[in-house]
C-alpha positions as CSV (number, residue, x, y, z in Angstrom):
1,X,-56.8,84.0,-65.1
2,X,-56.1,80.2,-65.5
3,X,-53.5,79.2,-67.5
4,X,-53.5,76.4,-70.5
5,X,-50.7,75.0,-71.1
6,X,-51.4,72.2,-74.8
7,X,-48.9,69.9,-76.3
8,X,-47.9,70.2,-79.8
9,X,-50.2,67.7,-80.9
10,X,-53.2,69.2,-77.9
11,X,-52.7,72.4,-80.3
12,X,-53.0,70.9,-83.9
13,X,-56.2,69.4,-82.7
14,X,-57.5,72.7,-81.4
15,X,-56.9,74.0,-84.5
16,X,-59.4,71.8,-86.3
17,X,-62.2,72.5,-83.6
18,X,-61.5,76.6,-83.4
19,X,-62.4,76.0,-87.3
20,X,-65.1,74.2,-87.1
21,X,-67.2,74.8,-84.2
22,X,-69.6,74.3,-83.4
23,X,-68.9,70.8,-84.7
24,X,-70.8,67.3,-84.2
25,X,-68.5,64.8,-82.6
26,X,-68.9,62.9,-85.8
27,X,-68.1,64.9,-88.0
28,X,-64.8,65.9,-85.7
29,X,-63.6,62.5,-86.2
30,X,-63.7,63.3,-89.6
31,X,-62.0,66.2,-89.5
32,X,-59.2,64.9,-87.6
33,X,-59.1,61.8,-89.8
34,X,-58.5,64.0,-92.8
35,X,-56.8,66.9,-91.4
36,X,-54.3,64.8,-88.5
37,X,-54.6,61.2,-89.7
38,X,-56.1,60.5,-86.4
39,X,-58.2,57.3,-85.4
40,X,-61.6,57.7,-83.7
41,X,-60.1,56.7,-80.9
42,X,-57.2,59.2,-80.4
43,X,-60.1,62.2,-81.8
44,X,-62.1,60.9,-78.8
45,X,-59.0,60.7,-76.2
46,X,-57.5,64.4,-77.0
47,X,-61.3,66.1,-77.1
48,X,-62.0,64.0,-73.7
49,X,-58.6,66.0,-72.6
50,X,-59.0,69.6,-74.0
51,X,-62.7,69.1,-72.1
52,X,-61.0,68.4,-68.9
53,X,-58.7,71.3,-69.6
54,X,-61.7,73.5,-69.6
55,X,-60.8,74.4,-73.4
56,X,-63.8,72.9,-74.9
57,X,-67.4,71.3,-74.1
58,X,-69.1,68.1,-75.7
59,X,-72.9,68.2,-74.7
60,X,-75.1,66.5,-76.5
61,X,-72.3,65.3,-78.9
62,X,-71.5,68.6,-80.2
63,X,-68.5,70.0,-79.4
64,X,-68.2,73.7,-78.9
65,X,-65.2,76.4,-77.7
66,X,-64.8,77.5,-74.6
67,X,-61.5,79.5,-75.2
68,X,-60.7,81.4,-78.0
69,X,-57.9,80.5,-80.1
70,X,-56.4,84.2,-79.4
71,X,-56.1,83.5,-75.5
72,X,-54.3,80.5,-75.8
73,X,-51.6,82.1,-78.2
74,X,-51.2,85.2,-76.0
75,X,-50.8,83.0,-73.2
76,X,-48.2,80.4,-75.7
77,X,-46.5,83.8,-76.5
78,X,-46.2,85.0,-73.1
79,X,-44.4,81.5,-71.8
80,X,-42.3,81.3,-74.7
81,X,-40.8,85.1,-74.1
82,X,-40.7,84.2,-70.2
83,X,-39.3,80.8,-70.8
84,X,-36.4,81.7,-73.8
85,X,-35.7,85.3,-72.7
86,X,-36.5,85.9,-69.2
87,X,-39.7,87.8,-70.5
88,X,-37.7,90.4,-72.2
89,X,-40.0,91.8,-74.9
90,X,-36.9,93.4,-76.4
91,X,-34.6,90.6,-76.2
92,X,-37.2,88.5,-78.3
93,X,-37.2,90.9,-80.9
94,X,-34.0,91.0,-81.0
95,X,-33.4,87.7,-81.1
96,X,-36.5,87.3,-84.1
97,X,-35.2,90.0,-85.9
98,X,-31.7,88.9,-86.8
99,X,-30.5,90.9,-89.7
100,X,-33.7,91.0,-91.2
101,X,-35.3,94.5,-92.6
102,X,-38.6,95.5,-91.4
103,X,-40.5,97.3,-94.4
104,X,-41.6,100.7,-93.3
105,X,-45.0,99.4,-93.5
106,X,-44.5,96.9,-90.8
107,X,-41.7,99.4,-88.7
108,X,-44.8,101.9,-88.6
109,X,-47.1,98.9,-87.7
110,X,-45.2,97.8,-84.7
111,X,-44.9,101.7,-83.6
112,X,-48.6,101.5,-83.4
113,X,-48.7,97.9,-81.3
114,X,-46.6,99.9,-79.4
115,X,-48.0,102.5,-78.6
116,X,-51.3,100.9,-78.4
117,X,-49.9,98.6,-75.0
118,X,-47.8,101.6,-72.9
119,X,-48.8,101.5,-69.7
């Protein structure tokens, strides 16, 4: 599976489309204008990019997805636990949890996201 890696601002920008699309370039200019206080110019640079990346297409001067927000932030998710904790799924929550209490709402979600991914 190939592997995306975005920069902050790559991400804020993919954000807009993943809303959007299909979008008209046009109207994506807009969008960023608005939404990221871009310039035609940068909205033009970053789609050009993410097109390259393989994360999006411009035919016909509408720009559609290619990948789905969700892959990209599994794939964010995965680097960051890899990265920060040595891709300890335990040590991240640790680490997120702190001293904060889980409701037992959300304690009996997370049994179930558990249970859901043993392999």
């Amino acid at each position: 599976m190939m592997e995306y890696h975005i920069a902050d601002s790559e991400y804020r920008f993919m954000q807009v489309v993943w809303e959007a699309a299909p979008v008209g370039s046009g109207r994506l200019v807009e969008l960023c204008s608005e939404k990221l206080g871009w310039k035609k110019s940068t909205t033009y640079t970053v789609l050009k990019k993410m097109c390259l990346k393989g994360l999006l297409q411009n035919e016909k001067s509408v720009v559609s997805v290619v990948v789905p927000r969700e892959l990209v932030d599994n794939q964010a998710a995965e680097q960051f636990v890899d990265r920060t904790f040595g891709g300890s799924l335990p040590g991240f929550l640790a680490a997120f949890m702190g001293s904060k209490k889980l409701s037992d709402a959300e304690a009996e979600e997370l049994k179930h996201l558990i249970d859901e991914h043993k392999g």
